[in-house]
N, C-alpha and C positions, 0 to 999 in steps of 0.2 A: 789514420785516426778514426777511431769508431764512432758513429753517428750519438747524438743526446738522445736522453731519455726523455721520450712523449710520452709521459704519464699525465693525462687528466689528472697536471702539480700546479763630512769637516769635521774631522776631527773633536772629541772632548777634551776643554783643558782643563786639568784637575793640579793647579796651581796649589803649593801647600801656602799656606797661611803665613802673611809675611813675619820671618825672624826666626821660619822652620827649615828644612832643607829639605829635599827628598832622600830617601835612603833606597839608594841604589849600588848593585853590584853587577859583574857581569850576567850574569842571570840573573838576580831577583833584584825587581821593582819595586816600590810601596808608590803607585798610585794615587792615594790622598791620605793623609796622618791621623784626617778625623771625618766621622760620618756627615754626610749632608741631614739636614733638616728633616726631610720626609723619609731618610732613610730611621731615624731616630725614632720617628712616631710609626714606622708599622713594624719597627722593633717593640714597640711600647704592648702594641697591639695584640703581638704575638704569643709576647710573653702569657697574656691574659685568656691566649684562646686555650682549648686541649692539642697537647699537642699532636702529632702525627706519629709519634713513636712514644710508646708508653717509657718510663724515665728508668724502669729497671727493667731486668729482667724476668724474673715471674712475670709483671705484665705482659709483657712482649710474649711471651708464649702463651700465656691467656688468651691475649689478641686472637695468634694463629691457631687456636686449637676449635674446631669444626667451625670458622667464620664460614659466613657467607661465598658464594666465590667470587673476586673480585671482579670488577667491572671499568673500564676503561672510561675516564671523561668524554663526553662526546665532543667531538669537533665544533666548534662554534657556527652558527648558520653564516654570517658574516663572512665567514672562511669563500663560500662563493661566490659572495660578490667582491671579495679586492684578491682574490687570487686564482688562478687556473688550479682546480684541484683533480686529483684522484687518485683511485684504488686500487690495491693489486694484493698479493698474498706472497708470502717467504715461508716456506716449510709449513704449510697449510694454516698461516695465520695472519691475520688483517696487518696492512702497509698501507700507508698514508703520502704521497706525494704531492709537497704542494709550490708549485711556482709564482714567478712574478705573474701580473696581469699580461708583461709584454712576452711572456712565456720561458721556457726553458732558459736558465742561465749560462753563463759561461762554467763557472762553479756551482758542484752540486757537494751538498753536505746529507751525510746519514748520520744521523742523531740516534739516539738511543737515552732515553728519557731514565729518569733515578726513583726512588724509592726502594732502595734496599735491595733489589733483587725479588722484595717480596710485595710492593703495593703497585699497583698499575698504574696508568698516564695521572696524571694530577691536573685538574683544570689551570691549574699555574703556567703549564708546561704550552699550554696552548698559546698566550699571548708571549710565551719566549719564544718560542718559533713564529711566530708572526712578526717580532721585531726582528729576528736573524734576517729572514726574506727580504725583509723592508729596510733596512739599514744598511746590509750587507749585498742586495741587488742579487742573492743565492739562490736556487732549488732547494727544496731539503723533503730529503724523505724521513720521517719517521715510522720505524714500527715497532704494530704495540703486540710486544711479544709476551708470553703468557709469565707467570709471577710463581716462586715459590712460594710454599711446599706443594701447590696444586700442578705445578709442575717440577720438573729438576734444572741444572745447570746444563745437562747437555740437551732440553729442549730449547733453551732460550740460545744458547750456541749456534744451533742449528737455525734458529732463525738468522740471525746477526749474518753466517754465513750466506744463508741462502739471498738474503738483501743486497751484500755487498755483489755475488754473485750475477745477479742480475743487474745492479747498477752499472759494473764493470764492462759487462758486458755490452752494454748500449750509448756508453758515459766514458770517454778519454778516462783512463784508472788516476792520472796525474792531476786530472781537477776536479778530482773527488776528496773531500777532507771529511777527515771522521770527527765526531764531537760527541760527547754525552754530557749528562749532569750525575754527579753522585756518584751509583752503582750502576748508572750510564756512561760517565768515564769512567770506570772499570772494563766495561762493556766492549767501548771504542778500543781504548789501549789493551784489551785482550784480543779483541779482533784482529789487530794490528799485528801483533806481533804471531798468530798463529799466520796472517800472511806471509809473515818475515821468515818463518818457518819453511812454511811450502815454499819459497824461491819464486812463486808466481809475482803479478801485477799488485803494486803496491800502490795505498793513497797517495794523494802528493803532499797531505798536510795531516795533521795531530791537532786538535785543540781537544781541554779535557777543564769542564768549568769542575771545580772541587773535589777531584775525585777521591775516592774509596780504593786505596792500591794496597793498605794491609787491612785483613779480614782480621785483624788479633788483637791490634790495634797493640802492637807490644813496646812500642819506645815510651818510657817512662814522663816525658816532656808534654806526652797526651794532659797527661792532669792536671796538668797547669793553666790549660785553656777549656777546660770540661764546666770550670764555672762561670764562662763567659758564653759557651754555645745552649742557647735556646731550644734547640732541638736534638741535639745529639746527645748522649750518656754512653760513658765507655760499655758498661753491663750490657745495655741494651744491645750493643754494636756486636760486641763479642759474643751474645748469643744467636743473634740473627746470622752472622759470619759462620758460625759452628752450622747451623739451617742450611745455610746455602751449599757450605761445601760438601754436607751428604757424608760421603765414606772418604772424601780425598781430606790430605793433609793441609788444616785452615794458614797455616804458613808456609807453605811449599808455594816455588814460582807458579805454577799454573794457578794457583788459586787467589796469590796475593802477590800481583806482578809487582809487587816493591822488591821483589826478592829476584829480578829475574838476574839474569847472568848479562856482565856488559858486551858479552859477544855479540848478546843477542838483542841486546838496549842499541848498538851501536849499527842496528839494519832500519831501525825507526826512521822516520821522516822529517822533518824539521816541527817542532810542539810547541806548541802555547798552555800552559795551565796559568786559570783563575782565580781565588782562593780568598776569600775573608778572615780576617784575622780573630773573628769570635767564631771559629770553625773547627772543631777536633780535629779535620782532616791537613791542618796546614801544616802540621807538624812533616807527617809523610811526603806532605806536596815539597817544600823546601827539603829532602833528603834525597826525592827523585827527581828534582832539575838536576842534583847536583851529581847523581849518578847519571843522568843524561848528558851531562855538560860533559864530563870525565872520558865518556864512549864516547864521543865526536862528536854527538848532536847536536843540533842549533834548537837549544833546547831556553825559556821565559817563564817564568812564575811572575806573576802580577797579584801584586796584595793589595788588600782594600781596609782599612784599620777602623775596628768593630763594625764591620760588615758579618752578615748571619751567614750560614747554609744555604750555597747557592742562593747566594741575594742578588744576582742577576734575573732570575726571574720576575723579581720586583722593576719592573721594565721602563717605570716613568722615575724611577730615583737616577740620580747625577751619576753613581756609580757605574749603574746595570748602561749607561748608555758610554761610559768611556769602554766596559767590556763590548759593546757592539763596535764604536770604531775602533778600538784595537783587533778586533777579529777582521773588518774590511782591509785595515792597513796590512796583515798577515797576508793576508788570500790576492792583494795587490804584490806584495812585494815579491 
């Protein structure tokens, strides 16, 4: 067993409401039937803020056409004093590894943070890695890798590898679990399976909070939940998907792992995905447990009903903290 990485790095019960039942199958959960309290007012909140992706498209290329270049949330100063933290680079760009206080863990997670492929870390993204650490007793390295169009898909690739690369190399490969948010699980679960490819050293776990697994967003069921997500618009989705893929085809497996082949679904590692039911993406998230289930995988969709876009990162709601002990019972089991 290879030495850990020295990087200067009970249960929630979500009882449904009596006279409800849970709706459960073999793969998919529903979690809790109706939103908690606080989960409700910084929906409220949201609604009122601007949002984070312009609501069509025109805007959305507005946005990107000569912005500024983006800029990564800084690290919270705080980060030093409740955790062991530090630095390192992946294909010549900033990595973040951050541990318990009591240092390196048993389990180390690489994260890979969302916005689209095209916005950088998000100060959000900082207290959800601070409660993974703290809940879940993990390592976790995050990097922040650079963001389209000011880069492409095979810079950000090459980051993803070079991280996992070096994790593996100093971190047991089998308690290492990959995770993203968004177009971070995208991220994770394309990682994953270009290992699955090479036949090399493989994660020992999957977790994927919401992800982004068709760039086309083509199942017609999308728009049925399009006027319940706060922050998503199909337009918007579908032109930013067109951005990222460049010259390659925005529905071919490599681009849109909802499409891979179950040969190749069936080399995966045991997955967990997260998923809010006010979320354009849960549509695809329940199509790919079930083609995960299909290929042999021990493969969980857990739903949250009228939960937002990656509403785990809302990290003091009832929710965001049954997605952290179900991630510890994972990583135990």
């Amino acid at each position: 067993m290879t030495r850990k990485l020295d990087l200067p790095t009970s249960r929630v019960s979500l009882a449904a409401p009596r006279g409800e039942a849970m709706l459960t199958d073999a793969a998919i959960e529903l979690r809790s039937v109706a939103p908690s309290l606080l989960m409700r007012a910084i929906k409220w909140l949201i609604a009122r803020r601007p949002p984070v992706f312009p609501h069509d498209e025109a805007g959305f290329h507005a946005a990107m056409a000569d912005r500024p270049l983006p800029a990564d949330a800084p690290m919270p100063a705080s980060f030093y004093r409740d955790f062991l933290v530090g630095g390192w680079d992946a294909a010549g760009h900033p990595v973040v590894t951050i541990h318990p206080k009591s240092g390196p863990a048993d389990w180390h997670m690489l994260y890979f943070h969302g916005g689209g492929f095209v916005q950088p870390m998000f100060k959000v993204h900082w207290p959800l890695v601070a409660a993974m650490v703290k809940s879940c007793g993990i390592s976790v390295t995050v990097p922040l890798y650079p963001v389209v169009p000011e880069a492409d898909h095979a810079e950000q690739d090459a980051v993803a590898d070079a991280a996992w690369a070096t994790l593996a190399e100093h971190h047991y490969p089998a308690k290492i679990i990959l995770n993203g948010d968004s177009a971070g699980g995208h991220m994770a679960l394309a990682l994953a399976l270009r290992l699955a490819r090479k036949g090399g050293p493989m994660p020992g776990k999957l977790a994927l909070f919401a992800p982004w697994l068709d760039l086309t967003l083509a199942d017609p069921a999308i728009a049925a939940v399009e006027p319940h997500d706060l922050m998503l618009k199909i337009g918007t989705l579908r032109a930013c998907g067109a951005m990222v893929a460049g010259g390659r085809d925005p529905a071919s497996a490599e681009v849109s792992p909802l499409y891979t082949p179950p040969e190749e679904l069936a080399l995966l590692p045991p997955t967990r995905i997260w998923t809010g039911r006010h979320d354009l993406f849960i549509v695809d998230s329940r199509t790919f447990v079930g083609r995960l289930s299909a290929a042999g995988v021990d493969a969980k969709l857990y739903e949250y009903e009228a939960a937002p876009h990656v509403f785990m990162a809302i990290t003091p709601t009832r929710e965001a903290k049954d997605v952290f002990a179900l991630l510890k019972d994972f990583l135990a089991a």
